[in-house]
C-alpha positions in Angstrom: 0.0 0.0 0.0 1.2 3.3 -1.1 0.6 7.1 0.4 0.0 8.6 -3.1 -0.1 12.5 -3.6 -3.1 14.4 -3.2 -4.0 16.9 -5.8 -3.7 20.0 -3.6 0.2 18.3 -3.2 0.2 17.8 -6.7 -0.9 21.4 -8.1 2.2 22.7 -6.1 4.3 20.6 -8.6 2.8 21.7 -11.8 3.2 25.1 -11.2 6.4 25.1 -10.5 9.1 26.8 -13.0 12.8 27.0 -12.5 13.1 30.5 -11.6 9.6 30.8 -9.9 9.8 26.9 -7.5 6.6 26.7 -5.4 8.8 26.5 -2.3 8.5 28.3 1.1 11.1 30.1 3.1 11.2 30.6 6.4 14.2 33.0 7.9 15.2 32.7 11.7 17.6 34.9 13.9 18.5 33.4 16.9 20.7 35.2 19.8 24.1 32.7 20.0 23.3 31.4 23.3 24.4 28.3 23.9 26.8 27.8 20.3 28.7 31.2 22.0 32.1 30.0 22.0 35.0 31.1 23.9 36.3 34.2 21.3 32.9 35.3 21.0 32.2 33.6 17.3 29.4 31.5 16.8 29.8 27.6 16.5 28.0 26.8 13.3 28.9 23.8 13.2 27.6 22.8 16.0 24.5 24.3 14.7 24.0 22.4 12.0 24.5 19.1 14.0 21.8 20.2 16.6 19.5 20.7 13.5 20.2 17.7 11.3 19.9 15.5 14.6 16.6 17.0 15.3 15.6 16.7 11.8 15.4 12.6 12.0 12.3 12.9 14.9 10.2 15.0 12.1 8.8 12.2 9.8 8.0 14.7 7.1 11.3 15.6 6.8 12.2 12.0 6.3 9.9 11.1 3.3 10.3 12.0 -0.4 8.1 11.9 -3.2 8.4 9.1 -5.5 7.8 10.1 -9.4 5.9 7.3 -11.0 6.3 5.8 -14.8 3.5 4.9 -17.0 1.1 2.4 -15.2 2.7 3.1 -11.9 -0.4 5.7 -10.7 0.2 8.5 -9.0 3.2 9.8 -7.6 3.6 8.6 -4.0 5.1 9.5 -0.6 8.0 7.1 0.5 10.6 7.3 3.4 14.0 8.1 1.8 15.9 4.7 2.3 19.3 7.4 1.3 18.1 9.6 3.9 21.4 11.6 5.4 20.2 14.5 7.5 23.6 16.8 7.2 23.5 16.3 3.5 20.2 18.8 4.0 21.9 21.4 6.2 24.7 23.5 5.4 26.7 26.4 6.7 27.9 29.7 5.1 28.7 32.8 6.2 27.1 36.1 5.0 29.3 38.6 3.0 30.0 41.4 4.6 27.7 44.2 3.2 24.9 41.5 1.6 21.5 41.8 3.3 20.3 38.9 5.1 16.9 39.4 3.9 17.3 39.2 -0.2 20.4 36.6 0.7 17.7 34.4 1.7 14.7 35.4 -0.6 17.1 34.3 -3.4 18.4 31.1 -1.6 14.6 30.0 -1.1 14.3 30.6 -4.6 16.9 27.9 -5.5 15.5 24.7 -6.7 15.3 21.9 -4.3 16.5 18.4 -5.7 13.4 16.6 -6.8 14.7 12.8 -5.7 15.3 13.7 -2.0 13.5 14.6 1.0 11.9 18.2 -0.2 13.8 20.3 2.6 16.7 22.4 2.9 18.3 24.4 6.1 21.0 26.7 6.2 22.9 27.8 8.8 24.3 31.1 8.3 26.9 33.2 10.1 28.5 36.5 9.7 25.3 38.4 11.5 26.2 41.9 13.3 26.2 40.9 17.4 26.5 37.2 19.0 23.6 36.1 16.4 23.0 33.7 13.9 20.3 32.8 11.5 18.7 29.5 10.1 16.7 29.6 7.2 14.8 26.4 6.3 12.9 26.0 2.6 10.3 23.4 2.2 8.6 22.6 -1.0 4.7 23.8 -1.2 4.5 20.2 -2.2 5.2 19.0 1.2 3.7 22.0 3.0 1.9 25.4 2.7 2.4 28.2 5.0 0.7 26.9 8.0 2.1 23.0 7.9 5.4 24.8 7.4 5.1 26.8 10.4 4.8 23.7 12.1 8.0 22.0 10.7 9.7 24.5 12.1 8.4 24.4 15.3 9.0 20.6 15.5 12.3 21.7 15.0 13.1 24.0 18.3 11.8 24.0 22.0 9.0 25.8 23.7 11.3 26.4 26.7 14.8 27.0 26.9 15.8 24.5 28.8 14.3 20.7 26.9 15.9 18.3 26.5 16.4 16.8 22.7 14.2 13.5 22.3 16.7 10.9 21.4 14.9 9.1 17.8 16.3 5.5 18.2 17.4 4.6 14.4 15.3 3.1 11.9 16.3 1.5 8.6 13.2 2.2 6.5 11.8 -0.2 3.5 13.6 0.0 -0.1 11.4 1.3 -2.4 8.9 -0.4 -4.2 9.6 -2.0 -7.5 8.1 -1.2 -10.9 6.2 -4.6 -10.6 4.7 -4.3 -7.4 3.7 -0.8 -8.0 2.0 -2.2 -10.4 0.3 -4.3 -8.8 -0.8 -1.7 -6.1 -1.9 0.4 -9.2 -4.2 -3.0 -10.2 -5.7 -3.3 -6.6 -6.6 0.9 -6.2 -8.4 0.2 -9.8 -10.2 -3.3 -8.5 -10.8 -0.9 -5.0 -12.1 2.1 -6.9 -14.5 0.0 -8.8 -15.8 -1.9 -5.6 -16.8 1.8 -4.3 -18.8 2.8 -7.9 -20.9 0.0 -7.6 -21.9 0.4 -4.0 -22.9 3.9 -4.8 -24.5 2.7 -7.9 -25.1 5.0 -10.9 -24.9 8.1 -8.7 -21.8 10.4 -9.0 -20.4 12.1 -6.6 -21.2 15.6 -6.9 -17.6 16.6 -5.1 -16.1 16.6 -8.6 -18.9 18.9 -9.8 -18.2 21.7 -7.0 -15.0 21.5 -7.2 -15.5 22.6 -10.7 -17.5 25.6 -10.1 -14.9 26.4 -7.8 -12.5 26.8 -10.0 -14.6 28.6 -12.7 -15.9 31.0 -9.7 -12.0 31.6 -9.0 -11.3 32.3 -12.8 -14.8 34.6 -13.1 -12.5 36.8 -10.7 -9.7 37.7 -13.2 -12.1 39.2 -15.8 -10.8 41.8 -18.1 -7.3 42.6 -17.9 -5.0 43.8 -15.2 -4.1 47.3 -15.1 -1.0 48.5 -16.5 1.7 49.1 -14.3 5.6 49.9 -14.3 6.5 46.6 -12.4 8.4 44.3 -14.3 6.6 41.0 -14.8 10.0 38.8 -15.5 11.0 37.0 -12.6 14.5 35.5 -12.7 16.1 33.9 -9.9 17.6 36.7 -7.8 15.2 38.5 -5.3 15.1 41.7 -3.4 13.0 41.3 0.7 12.0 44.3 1.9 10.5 43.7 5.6 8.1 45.4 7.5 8.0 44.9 11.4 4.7 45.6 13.1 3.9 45.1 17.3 1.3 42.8 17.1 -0.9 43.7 20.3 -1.0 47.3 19.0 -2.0 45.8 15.6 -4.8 43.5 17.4 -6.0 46.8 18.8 -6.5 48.6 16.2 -8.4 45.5 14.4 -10.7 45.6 17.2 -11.0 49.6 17.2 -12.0 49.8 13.5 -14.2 46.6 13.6 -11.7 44.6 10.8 -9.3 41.5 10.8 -6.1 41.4 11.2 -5.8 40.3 7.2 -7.9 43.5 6.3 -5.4 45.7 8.0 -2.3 44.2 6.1 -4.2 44.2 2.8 -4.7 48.2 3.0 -1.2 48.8 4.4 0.1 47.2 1.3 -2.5 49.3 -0.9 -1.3 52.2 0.7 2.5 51.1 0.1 1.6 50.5 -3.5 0.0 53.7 -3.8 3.0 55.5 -2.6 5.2 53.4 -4.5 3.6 53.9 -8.2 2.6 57.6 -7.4 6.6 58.3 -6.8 7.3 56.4 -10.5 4.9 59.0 -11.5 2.4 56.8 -12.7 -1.4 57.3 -13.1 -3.1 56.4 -9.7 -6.9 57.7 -9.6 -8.8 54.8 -10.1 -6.7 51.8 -10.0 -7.6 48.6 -8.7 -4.3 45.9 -8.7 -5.6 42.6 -8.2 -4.2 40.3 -5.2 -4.7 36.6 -4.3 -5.4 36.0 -0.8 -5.5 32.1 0.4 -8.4 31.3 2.3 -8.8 27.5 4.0 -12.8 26.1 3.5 -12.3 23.6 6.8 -10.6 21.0 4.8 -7.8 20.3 7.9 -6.4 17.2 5.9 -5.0 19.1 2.7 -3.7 22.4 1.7 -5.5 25.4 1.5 -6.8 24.9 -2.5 -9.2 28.2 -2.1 -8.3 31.9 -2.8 -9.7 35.1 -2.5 -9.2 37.7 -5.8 -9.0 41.0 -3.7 -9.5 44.2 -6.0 -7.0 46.9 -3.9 -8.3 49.6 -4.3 -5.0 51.7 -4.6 -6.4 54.6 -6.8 -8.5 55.6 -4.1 -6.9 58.5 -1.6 -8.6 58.2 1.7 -7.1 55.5 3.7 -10.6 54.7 5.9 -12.5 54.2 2.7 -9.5 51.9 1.2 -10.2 49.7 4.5 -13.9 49.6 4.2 -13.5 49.1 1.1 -11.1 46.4 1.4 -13.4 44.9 4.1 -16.8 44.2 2.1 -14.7 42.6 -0.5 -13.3 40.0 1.8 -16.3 39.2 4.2 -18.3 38.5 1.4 -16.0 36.2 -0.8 -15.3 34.8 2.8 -19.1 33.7 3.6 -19.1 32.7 -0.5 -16.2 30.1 -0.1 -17.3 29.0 3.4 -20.7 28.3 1.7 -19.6 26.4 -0.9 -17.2 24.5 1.0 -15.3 23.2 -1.7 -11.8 24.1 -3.2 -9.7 23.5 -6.2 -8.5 20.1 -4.5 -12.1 19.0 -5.2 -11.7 19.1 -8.8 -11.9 14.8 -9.5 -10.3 14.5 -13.0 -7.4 12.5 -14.2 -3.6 13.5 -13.8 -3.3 13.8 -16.8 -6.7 16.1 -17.6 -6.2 18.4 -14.0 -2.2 18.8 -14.9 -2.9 20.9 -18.3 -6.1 22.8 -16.9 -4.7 23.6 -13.9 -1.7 25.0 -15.5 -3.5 26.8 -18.2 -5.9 28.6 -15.5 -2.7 29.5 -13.6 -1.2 31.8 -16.6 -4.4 32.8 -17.2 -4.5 33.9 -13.9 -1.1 35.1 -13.5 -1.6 37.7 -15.7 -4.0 39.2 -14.2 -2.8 40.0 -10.8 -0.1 42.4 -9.4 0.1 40.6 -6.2 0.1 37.4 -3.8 -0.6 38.0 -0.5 -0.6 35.3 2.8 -0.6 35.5 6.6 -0.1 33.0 8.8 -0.4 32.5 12.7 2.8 31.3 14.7 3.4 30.6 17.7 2.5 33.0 20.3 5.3 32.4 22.8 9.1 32.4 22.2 10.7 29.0 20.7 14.4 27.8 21.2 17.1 25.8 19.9 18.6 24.4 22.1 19.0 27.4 24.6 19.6 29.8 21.9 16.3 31.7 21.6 14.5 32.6 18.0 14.5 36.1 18.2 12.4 37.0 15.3 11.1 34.9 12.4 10.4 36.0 9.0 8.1 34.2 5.8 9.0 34.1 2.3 6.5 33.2 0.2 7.4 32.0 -3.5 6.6 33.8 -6.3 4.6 32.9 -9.5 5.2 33.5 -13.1 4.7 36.6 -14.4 3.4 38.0 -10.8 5.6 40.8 -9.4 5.4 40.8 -5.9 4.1 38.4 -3.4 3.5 39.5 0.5 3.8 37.1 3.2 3.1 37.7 7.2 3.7 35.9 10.2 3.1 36.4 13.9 5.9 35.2 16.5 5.4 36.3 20.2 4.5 39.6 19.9 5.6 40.6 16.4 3.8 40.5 12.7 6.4 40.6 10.6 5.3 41.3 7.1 7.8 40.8 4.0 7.5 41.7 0.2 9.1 39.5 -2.2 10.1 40.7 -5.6 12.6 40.3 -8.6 16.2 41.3 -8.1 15.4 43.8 -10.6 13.2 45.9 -8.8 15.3 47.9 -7.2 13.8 50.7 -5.6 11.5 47.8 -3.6 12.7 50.0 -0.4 9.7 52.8 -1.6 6.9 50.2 -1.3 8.1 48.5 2.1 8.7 52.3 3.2 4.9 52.8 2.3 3.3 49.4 3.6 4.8 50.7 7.3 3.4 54.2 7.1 0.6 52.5 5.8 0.1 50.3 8.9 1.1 53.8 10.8 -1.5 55.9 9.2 -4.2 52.8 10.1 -3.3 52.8 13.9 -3.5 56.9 14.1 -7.3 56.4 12.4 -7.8 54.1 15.3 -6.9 56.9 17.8 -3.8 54.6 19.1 -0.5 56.3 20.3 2.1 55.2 17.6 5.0 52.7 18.6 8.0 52.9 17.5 8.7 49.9 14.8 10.4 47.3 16.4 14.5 47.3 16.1 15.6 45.1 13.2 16.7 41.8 13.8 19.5 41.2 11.0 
């Protein structure tokens, strides 16, 4: 019996490109702690043996997917019988002058190999002060935002002090051979069968909705996108600009203007990109940039598959009304997708049907939008490595053909910290993530909340 891939695993894998892999970074600093050594330097390499021992107790970080030949079915989920965790962690050091934040957009931007466990971790030193920083990339294919969240945190300690779980060593089962995936492909096809003729001749409507859902999605993207002056090639360098935010004072002003947390962050970053365009000189009145927010339907077994096609509405110049705005858009698409509960991951059609239309309504897609934008929830309380605490984490979301920036925010402890990924080429990014924090300033003043200063930056 094999653990074959769902389609919401699957879509992350069609969609990929070289320069644009659906893989998600995730950037830690951590104060030295523990790996402090004697002349003040940090001991990486003790790092990176802390992390690739740790990395054996996470059985996700043990599997790989297994890509399947004609006859085989679908591609499946195997534990790696070549796993070596050090071979997945390595060590550099930053060069002086590079900033850590595009150092690891890029990096996260670099291809994982597709025949081994879909992880990589790098331990990098060079940071000013007795700091270092890990940044782990995992493919979308084995987790979205939220499932990654939780790799990492099975990674590092909730207090300071705990002790390392000792994983006694396994030897794990070769993989399976082309005839006896074969035969497992013969007795899901006997199995399948079985099931249609207990149900008789009534389909299951799943396949149906999930349909819909995807035509809803693309009914989103009609007409074109609005010209702008950012670049739509994406190579394989990036540019982060990050945005720090104190989270309780953020929670506040939610709760004083009656809107989410999301809301807030999606007129911050209107406000950022109204800034931003109106410095390039650039028509503004009007415009409405199209962003993709993900949006779960209560499916806790799979990926998010849904979305939300936010119209920003950028052109207009009073920030209160951009928020209201903003705010009847997504509480009604929210009750529409919680209604039809169904996403894209619903759509039942074969491989080799779902691959092509799926990647079709992707470009379609892409070029209609300016942006991608995700936040997650982390963990509310500090987390450790060993004694050396994670002083402030930071997403990276990956970016999709043709689509020229993507947002992601996470909360840790006390902090949303917001970044904005874009090309290498877009190099006045520092205007937009200047704008997205006044934006966020301008939203707690409307919320008659004394302003805090940003928190101090972590890298």
């Amino acid at each position: 019996m094999v653990t074959r891939l769902r389609l919401d695993e699957l879509m992350s894998a069609w969609v990929s490109g070289p320069d644009t892999p659906m893989q998600i970074g995730l950037l830690g600093v951590f104060d030295a702690g523990p790996f402090r050594r004697a002349d003040g330097l940090v001991d990486l390499a003790r790092v990176r043996a802390e992390l690739a021992q740790r990395a054996t107790r996470v059985a996700g970080l043990r599997k790989r997917v297994v890509w399947t030949r004609l006859g085989e079915g679908r591609a499946f989920w195997a534990e790696d019988p070549a796993f070596v965790p050090p071979a997945h962690v390595e060590v550099t050091t930053l060069p002086t002058g590079t900033d850590l934040p595009s150092w690891a957009a890029t990096r996260s931007a670099t291809p994982l190999p597709p025949d081994r466990p879909l992880w990589r971790a790098d331990v990098v030193g060079g940071l000013p002060g007795e700091r270092f920083a890990v940044l782990l990339v995992v493919s979308h294919v084995l987790a979205d935002g939220a499932a990654g969240i939780a790799l990492l945190g099975s990674l590092l300690d909730q207090q300071p002090e705990a002790a390392t779980p000792v994983v006694p060593p396994t030897t794990p089962p070769p993989l399976p051979s082309h005839r006896q995936l074969l035969r497992a492909r013969l007795h899901e096809i006997a199995a399948a069968a079985r099931r249609r003729c207990r149900r008789g001749v009534r389909r299951p409507r799943g396949g149906r909705r999930g349909l819909t859902q995807v035509r809803a999605a693309l009914a989103e993207f009609a007409g074109p996108e609005p010209v702008t002056s950012l670049p739509r090639h994406i190579g394989p360098g990036r540019r982060l600009g990050v945005v720090p935010v104190p989270l309780p004072e953020l929670l506040r002003t939610g709760h004083a203007l009656g809107v989410t947390v999301n809301d807030l962050l999606l007129a911050a970053v209107a406000t950022g990109l109204r800034e931003y365009l109106t410095a390039r000189g650039e028509d503004v009145p009007g415009l409405v940039l199209r962003a993709t927010v993900p949006a779960t339907t209560g499916h806790a077994d799979r990926q998010v598959g849904s979305m939300l096609v936010v119209g920003l509405p950028v052109g207009e110049p009073d920030a209160a009304r951009r928020l209201a705005l903003i705010h009847e858009i997504t509480t009604r698409d929210k009750a529409r997708l919680q209604a039809a509960g169904t996403d894209v991951a619903d759509l039942r059609l074969p491989a080799p049907l779902a691959r092509p239309f799926l990647r079709r309504a992707r470009r379609f897609g892409s070029r209609r939008l300016t942006l991608a934008v995700t936040d997650v929830t982390g963990p509310s309380t500090p987390l450790w490595l060993a004694g050396a605490r994670l002083v402030a984490a930071a997403p990276i979301a990956p970016m999709s053909a043709g689509v020229p920036l993507s947002v992601a925010a996470l909360s840790y402890a006390d902090e949303l910290l917001v970044t904005i990924d874009a090309d290498a080429a877009l190099t006045d990014l520092d205007v937009l993530t200047e704008g997205t924090a006044r934006g966020f300033t301008d939203l707690r003043e409307r919320a008659g909340l004394a302003t805090e200063p940003a928190p101090a930056r972590a890298w």
